[in-house]
N, C-alpha and C positions, 0 to 999 in steps of 0.2 A: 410514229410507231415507237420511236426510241423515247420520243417524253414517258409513252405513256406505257411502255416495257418499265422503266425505271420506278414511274408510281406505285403499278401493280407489282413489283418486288420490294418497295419501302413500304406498302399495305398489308403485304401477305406475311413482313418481315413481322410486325407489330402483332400485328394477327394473330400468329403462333405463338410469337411469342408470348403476346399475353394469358395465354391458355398453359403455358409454359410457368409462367409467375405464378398463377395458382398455387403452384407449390408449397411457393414459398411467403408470398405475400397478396392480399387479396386487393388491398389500395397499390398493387404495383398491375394487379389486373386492369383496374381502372382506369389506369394512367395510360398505359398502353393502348384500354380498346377507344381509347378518346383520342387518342394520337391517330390510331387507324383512320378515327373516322374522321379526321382535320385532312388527313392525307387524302381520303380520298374525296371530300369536299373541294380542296384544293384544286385535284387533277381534273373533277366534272367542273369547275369555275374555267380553268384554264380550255379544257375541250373547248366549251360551250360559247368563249371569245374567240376560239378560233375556226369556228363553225362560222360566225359571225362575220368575221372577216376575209373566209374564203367567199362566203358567198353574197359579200361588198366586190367583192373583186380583189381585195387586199392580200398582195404575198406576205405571209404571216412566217417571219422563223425569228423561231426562239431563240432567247439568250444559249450562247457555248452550246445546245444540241444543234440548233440550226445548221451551225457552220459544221460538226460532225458529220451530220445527217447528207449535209452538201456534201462533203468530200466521198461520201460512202456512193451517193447518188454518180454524182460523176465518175469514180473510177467504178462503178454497176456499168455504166453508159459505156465508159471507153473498151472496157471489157466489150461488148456487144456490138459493137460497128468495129472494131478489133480487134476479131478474135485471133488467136496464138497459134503459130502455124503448126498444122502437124506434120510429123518428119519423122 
């Protein structure tokens, strides 16, 4: 969910932005909605290997998200078989 939070904000980034260039430049439009669309090529290639691989059986984490993702996962977990006493 965090890969794919981060794509859909560098997509959406481009996105507006290129509507934004308008403005001012129409080959800066271009450049932008072509970036958009690399990005989100990109994030449906990366899904679609990891669809892949979940249903190989393969634990699939990502470069530096993986390990985030972990640490987020586990302290969610320890939170809930631990939770904080009330007083």
């Amino acid at each position: 969910m965090i890969a794919f939070g981060i794509v859909f904000t560098a997509w959406i980034t481009c996105w507006i932005g290129s509507f934004l260039m308008l403005v001012s430049s129409a080959s800066g439009f271009f450049v932008l909605q072509r970036i958009s669309q690399l990005i989100l090529l990109a994030g449906f290639i990366v899904w679609a290997v990891c669809v892949v691989q979940v249903l190989r059986g393969v634990e699939v984490r990502l470069p530096v998200i993986g390990d985030w993702a972990a640490r987020l996962t586990s302290r969610a977990t320890s939170l809930r078989s631990n939770p904080p006493a009330q007083g």
